[in-house]
mmCIF file of the N, C-alpha and C atoms, coordinates in Angstrom:
data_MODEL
# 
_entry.id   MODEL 
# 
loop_
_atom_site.group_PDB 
_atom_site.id 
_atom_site.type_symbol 
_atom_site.label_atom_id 
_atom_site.label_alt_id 
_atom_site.label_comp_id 
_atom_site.label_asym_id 
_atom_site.label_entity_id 
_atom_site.label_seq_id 
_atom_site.pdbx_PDB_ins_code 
_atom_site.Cartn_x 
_atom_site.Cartn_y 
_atom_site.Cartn_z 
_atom_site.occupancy 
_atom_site.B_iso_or_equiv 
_atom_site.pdbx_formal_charge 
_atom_site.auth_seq_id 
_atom_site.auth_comp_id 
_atom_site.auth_asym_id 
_atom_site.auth_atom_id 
_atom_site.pdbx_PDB_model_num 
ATOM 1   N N  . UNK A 1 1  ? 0.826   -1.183  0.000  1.00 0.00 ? 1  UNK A N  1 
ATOM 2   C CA . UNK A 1 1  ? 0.000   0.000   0.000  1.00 0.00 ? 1  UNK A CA 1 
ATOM 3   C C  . UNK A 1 1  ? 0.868   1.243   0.000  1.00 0.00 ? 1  UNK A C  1 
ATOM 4   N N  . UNK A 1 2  ? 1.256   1.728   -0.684 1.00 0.00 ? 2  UNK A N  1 
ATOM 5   C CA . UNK A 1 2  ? 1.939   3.258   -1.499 1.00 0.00 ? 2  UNK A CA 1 
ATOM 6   C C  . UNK A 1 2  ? 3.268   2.685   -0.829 1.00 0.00 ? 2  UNK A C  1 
ATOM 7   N N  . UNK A 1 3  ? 3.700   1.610   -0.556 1.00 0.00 ? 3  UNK A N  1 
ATOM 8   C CA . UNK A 1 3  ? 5.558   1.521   -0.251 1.00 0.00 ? 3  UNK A CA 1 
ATOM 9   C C  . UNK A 1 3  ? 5.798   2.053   1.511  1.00 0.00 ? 3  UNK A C  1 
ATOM 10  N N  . UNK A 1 4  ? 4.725   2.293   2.067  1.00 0.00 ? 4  UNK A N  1 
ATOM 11  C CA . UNK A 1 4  ? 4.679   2.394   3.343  1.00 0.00 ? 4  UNK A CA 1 
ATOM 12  C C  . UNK A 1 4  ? 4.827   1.361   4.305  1.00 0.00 ? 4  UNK A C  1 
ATOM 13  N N  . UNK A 1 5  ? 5.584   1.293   5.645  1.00 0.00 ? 5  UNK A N  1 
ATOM 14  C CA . UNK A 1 5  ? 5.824   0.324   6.752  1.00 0.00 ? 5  UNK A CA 1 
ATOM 15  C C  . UNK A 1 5  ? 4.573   0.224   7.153  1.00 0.00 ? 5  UNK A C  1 
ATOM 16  N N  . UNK A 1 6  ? 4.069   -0.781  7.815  1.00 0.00 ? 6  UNK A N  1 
ATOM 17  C CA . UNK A 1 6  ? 2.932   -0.971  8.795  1.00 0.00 ? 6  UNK A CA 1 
ATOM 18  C C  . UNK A 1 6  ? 3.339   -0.804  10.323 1.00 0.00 ? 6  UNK A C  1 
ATOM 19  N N  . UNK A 1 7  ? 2.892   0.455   10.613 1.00 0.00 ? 7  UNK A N  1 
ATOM 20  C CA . UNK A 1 7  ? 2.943   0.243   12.518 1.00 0.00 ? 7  UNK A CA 1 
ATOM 21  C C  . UNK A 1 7  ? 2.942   -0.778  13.097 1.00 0.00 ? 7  UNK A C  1 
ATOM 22  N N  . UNK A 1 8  ? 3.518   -1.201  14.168 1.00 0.00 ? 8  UNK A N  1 
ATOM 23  C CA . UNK A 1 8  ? 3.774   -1.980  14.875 1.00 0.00 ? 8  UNK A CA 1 
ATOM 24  C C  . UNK A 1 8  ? 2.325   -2.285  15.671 1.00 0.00 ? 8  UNK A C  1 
ATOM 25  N N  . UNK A 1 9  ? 1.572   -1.755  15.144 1.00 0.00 ? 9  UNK A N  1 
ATOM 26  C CA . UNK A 1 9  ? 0.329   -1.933  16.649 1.00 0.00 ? 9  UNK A CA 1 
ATOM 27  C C  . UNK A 1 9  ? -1.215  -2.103  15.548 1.00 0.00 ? 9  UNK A C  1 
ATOM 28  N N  . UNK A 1 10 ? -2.085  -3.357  16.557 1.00 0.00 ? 10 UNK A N  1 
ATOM 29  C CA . UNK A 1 10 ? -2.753  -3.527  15.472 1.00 0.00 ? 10 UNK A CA 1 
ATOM 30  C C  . UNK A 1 10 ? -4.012  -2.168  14.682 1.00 0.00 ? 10 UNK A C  1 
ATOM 31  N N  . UNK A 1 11 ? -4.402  -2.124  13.998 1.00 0.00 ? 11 UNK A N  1 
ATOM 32  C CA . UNK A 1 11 ? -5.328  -1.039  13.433 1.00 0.00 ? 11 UNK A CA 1 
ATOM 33  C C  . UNK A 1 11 ? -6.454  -1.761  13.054 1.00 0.00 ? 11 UNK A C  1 
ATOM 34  N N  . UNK A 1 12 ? -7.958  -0.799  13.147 1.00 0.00 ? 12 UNK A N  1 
ATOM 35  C CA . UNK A 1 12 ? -9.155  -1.836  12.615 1.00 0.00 ? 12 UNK A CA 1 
ATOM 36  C C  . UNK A 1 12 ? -10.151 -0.683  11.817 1.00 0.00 ? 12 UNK A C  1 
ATOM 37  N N  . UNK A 1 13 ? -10.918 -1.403  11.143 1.00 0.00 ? 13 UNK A N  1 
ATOM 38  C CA . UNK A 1 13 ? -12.120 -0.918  10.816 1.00 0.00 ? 13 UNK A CA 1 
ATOM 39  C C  . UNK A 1 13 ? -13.442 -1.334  11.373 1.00 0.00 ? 13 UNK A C  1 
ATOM 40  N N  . UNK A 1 14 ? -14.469 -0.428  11.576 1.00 0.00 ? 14 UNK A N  1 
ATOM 41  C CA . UNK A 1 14 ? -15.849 -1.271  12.566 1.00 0.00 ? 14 UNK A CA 1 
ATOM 42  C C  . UNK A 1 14 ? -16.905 -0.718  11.021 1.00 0.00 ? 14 UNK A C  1 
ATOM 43  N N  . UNK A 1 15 ? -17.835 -1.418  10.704 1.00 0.00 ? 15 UNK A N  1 
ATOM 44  C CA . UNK A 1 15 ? -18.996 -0.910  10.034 1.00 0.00 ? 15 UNK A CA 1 
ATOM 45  C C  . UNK A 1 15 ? -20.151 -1.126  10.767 1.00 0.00 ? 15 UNK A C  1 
ATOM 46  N N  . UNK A 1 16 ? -21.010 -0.710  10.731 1.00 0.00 ? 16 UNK A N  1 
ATOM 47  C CA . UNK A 1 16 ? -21.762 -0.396  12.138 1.00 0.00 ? 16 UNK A CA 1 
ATOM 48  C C  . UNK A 1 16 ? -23.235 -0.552  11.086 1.00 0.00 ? 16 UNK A C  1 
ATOM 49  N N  . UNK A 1 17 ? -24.522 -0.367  12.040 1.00 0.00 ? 17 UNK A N  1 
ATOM 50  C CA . UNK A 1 17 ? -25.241 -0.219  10.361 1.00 0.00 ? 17 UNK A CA 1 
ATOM 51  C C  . UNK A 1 17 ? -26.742 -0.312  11.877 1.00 0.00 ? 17 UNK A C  1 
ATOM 52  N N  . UNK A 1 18 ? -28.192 -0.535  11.250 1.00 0.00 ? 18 UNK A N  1 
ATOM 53  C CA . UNK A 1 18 ? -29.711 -0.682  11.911 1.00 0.00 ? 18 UNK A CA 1 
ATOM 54  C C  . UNK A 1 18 ? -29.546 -2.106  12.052 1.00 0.00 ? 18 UNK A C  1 
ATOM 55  N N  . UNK A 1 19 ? -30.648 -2.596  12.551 1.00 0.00 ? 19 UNK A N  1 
ATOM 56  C CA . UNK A 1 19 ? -30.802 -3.859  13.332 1.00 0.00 ? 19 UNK A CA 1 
ATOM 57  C C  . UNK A 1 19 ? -31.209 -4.739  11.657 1.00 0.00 ? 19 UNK A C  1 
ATOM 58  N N  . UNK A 1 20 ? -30.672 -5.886  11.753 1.00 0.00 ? 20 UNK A N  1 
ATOM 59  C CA . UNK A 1 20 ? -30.886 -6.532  10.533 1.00 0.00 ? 20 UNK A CA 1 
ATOM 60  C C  . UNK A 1 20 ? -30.685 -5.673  9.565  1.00 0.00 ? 20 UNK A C  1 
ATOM 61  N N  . UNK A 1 21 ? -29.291 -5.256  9.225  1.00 0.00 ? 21 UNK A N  1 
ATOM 62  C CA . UNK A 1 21 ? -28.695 -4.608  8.259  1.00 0.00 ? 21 UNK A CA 1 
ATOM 63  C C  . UNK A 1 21 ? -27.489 -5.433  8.070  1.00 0.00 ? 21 UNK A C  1 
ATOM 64  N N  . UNK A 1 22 ? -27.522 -6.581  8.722  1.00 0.00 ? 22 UNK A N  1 
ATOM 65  C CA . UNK A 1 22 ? -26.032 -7.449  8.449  1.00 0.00 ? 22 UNK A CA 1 
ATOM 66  C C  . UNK A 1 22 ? -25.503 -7.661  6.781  1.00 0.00 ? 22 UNK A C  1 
ATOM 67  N N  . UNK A 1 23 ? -26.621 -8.309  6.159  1.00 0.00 ? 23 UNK A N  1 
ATOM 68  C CA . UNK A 1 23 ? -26.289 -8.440  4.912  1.00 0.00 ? 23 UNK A CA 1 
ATOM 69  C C  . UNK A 1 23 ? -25.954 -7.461  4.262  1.00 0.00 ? 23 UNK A C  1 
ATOM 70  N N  . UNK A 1 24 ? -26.318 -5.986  4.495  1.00 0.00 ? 24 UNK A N  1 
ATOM 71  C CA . UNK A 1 24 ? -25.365 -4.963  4.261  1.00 0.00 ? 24 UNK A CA 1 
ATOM 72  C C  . UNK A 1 24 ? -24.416 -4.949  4.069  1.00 0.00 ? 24 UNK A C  1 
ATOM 73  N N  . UNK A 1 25 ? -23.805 -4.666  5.689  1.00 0.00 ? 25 UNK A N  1 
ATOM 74  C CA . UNK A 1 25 ? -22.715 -4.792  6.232  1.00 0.00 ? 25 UNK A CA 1 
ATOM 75  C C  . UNK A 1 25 ? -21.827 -5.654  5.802  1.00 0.00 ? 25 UNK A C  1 
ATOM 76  N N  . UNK A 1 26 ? -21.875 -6.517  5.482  1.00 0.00 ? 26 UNK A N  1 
ATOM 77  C CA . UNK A 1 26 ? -21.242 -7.781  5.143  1.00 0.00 ? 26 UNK A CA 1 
ATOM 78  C C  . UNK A 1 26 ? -20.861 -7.637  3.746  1.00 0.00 ? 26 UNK A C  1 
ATOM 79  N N  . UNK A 1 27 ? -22.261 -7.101  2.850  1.00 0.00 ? 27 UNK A N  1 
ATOM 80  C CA . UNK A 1 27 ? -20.919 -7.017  1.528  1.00 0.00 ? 27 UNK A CA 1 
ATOM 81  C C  . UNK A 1 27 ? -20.339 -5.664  1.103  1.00 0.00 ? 27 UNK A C  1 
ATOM 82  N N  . UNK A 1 28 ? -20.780 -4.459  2.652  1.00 0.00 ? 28 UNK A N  1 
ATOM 83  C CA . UNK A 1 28 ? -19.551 -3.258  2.499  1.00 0.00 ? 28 UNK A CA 1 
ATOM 84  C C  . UNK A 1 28 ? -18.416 -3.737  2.999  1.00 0.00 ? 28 UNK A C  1 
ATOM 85  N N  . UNK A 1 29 ? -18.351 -4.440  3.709  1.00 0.00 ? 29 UNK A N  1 
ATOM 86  C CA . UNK A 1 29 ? -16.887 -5.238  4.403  1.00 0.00 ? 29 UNK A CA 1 
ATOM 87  C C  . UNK A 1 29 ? -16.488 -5.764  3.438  1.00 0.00 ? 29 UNK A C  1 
ATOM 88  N N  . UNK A 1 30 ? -16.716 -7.089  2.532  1.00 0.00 ? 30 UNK A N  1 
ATOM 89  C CA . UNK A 1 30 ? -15.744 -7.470  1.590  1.00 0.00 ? 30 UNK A CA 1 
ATOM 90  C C  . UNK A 1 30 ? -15.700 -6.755  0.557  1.00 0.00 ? 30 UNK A C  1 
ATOM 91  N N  . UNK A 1 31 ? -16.240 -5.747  0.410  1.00 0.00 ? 31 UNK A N  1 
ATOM 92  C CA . UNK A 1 31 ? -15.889 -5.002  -0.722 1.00 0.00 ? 31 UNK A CA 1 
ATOM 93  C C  . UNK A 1 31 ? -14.657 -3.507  -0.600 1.00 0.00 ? 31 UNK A C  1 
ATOM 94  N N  . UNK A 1 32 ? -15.087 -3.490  0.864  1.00 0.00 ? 32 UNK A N  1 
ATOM 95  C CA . UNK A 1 32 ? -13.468 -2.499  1.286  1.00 0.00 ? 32 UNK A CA 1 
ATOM 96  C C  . UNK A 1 32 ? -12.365 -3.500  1.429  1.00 0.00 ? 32 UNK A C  1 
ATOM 97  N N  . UNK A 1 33 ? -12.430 -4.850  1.739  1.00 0.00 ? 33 UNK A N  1 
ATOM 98  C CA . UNK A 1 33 ? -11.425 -5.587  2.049  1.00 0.00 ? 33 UNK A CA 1 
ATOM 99  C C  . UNK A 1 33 ? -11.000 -6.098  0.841  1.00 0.00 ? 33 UNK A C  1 
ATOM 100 N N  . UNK A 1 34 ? -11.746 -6.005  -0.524 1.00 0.00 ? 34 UNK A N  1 
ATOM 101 C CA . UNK A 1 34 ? -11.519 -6.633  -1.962 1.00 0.00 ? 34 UNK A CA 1 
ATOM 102 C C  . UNK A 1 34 ? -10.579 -5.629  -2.425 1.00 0.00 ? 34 UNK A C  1 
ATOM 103 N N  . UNK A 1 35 ? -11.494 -4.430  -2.510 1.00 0.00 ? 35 UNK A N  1 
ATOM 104 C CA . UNK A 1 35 ? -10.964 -2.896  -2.855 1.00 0.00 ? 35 UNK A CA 1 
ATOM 105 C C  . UNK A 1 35 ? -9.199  -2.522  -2.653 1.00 0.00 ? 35 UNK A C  1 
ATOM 106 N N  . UNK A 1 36 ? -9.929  -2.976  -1.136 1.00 0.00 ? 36 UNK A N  1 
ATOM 107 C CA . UNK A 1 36 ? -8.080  -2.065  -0.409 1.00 0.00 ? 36 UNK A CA 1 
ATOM 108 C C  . UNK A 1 36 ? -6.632  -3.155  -0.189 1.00 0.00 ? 36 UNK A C  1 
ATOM 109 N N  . UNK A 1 37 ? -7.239  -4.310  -0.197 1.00 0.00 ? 37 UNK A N  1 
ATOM 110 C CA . UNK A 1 37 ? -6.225  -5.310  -0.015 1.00 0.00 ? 37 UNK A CA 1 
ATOM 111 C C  . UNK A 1 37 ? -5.240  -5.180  0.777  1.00 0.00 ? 37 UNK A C  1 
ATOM 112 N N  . UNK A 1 38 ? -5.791  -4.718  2.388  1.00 0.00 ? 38 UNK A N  1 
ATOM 113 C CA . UNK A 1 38 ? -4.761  -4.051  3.609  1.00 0.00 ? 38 UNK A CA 1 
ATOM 114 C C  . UNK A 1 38 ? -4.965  -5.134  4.299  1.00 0.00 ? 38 UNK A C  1 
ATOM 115 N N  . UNK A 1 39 ? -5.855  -6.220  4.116  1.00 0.00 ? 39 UNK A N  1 
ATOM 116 C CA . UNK A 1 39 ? -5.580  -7.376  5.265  1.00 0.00 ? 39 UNK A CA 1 
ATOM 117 C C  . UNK A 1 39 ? -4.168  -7.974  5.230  1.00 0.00 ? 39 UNK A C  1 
ATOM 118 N N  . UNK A 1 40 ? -3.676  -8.025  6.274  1.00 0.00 ? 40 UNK A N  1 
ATOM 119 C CA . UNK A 1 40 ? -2.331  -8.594  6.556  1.00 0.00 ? 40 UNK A CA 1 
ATOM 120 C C  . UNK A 1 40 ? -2.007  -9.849  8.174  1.00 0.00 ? 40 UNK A C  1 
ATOM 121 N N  . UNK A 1 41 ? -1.792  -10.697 7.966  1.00 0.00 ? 41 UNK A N  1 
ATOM 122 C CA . UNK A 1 41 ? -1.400  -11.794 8.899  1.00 0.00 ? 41 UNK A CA 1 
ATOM 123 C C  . UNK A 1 41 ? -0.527  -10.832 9.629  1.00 0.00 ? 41 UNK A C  1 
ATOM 124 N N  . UNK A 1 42 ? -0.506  -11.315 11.441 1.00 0.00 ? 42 UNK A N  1 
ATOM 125 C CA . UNK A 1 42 ? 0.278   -10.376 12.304 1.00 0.00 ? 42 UNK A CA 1 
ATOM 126 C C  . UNK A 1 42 ? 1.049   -11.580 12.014 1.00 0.00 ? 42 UNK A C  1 
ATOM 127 N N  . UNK A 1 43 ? 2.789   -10.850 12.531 1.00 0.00 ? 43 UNK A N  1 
ATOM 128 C CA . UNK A 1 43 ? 3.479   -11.402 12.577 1.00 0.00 ? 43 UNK A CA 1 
ATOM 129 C C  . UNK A 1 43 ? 3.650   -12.567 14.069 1.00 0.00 ? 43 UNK A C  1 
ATOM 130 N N  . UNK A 1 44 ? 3.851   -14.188 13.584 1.00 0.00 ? 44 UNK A N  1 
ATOM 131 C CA . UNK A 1 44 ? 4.014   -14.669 14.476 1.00 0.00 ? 44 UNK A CA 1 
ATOM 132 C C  . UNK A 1 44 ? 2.719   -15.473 14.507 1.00 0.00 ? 44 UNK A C  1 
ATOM 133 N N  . UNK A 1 45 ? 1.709   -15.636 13.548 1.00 0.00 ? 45 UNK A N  1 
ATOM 134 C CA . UNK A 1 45 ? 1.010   -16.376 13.604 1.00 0.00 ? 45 UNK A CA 1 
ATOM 135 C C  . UNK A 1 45 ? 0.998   -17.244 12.472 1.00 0.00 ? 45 UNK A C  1 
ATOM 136 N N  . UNK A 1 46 ? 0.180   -18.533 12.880 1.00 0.00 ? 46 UNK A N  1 
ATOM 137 C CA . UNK A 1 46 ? 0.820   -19.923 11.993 1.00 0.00 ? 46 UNK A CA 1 
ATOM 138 C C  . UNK A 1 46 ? -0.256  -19.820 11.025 1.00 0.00 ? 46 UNK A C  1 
ATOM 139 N N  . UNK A 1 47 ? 0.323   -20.039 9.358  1.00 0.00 ? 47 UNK A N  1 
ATOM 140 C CA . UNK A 1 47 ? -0.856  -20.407 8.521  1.00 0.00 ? 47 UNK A CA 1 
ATOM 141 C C  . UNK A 1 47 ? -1.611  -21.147 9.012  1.00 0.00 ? 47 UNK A C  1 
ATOM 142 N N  . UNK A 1 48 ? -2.688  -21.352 8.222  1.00 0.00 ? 48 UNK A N  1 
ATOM 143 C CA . UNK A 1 48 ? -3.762  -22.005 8.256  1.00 0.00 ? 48 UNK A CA 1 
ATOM 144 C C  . UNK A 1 48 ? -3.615  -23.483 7.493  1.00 0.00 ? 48 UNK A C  1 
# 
């Protein structure tokens, strides 16, 4: 993401939304997470 380090400390996003708005929510989440491609494994944890 632009050649930048990642801070040492974790960072998040929350999407928030009305009661039974999940399915919303759910495909604004994979679509910022498709979009931005900032998910990253912390260091020190075992693949899957």
């Amino acid at each position: 993401m632009g050649g930048k380090d990642t801070p040492d400390y974790p960072l998040g996003a929350s999407f928030t939304g009305r009661a039974w708005s999940e399915a919303t929510l759910l495909r604004l989440a994979y679509a910022f997470e498709q979009g931005t491609q900032a998910q990253r494994t912390s260091p020190g944890v075992p693949a899957l």
